[in-house]
N, C-alpha and C positions, 0 to 999 in steps of 0.2 A: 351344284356348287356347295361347297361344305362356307360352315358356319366356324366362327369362334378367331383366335387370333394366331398365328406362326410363332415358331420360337424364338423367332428373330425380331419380330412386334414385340414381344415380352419383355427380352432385355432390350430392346432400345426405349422401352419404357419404364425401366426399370433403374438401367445406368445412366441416363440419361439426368434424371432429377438426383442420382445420388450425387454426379460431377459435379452439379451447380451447386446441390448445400452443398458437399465438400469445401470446394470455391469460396464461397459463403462465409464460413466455417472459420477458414484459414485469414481474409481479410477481417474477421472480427474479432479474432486473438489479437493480427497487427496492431490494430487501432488501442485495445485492451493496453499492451504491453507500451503503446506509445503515450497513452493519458496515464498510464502509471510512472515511465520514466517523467514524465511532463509532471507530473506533482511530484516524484523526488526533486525534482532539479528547483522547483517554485521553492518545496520546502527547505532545501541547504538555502537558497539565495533569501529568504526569509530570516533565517537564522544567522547568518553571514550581517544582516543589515544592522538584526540586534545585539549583535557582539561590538559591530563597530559603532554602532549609537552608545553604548557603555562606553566601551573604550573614549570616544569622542567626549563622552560627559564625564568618565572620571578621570581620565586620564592615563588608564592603563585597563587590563582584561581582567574579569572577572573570576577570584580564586577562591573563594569561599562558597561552600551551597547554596546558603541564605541569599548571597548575592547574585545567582546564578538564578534563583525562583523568582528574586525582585524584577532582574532582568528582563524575565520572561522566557528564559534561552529553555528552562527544566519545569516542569510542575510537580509540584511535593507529591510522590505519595504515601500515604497515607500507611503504617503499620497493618501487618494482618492483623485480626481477631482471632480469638481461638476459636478451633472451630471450623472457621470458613475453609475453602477449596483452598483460597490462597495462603493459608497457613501449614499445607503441607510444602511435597519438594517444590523448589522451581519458583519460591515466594522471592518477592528481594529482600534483602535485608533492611532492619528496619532504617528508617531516615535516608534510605534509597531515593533518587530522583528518576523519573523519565524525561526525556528529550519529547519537547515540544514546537511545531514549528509553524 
């Protein structure tokens, strides 16, 4: 009687566990891709509430920056430094806002 395993032992030991992570694999992007769309949509409907909490409290929408940071809709940032990474391309300009939600 010989020793050792067939070729066909091999790969079915071999395909076998690749199928499953694969499987694996592909249900854990889903999920990825699902809690990602799932805090976009938390983040607009967030930002949705504090446009209309403004609106509700002054009586119309928000058009000035200052009023837009008060709000909470943008948070200031902040000018580069000389210097820093962010003061080359691709900085915002200054008194630039980011969307916050």
């Amino acid at each position: 009687m010989r020793k050792g395993f067939t070729l066909v032992e091999l790969l079915g030991a071999l395909v076998i566990p690749g199928l499953v992570a694969s499987g694996v694999a592909v249900a854990v992007t889903r999920m990825s891709d699902r809690a990602r769309w799932s805090l976009t949509v938390t983040a607009v409907a967030k930002l949705k509430a504090k446009v209309e909490l403004f609106r509700l409290h002054e009586n119309r929408l928000p058009d000035r920056p200052d009023e837009r940071v008060a709000a909470g809709l943008v948070e200031e940032v902040p000018p580069p430094t000389p210097g820093s990474a962010r003061s080359s391309t691709g900085s915002p300009a200054p008194g630039a806002h980011r969307s916050t939600s």
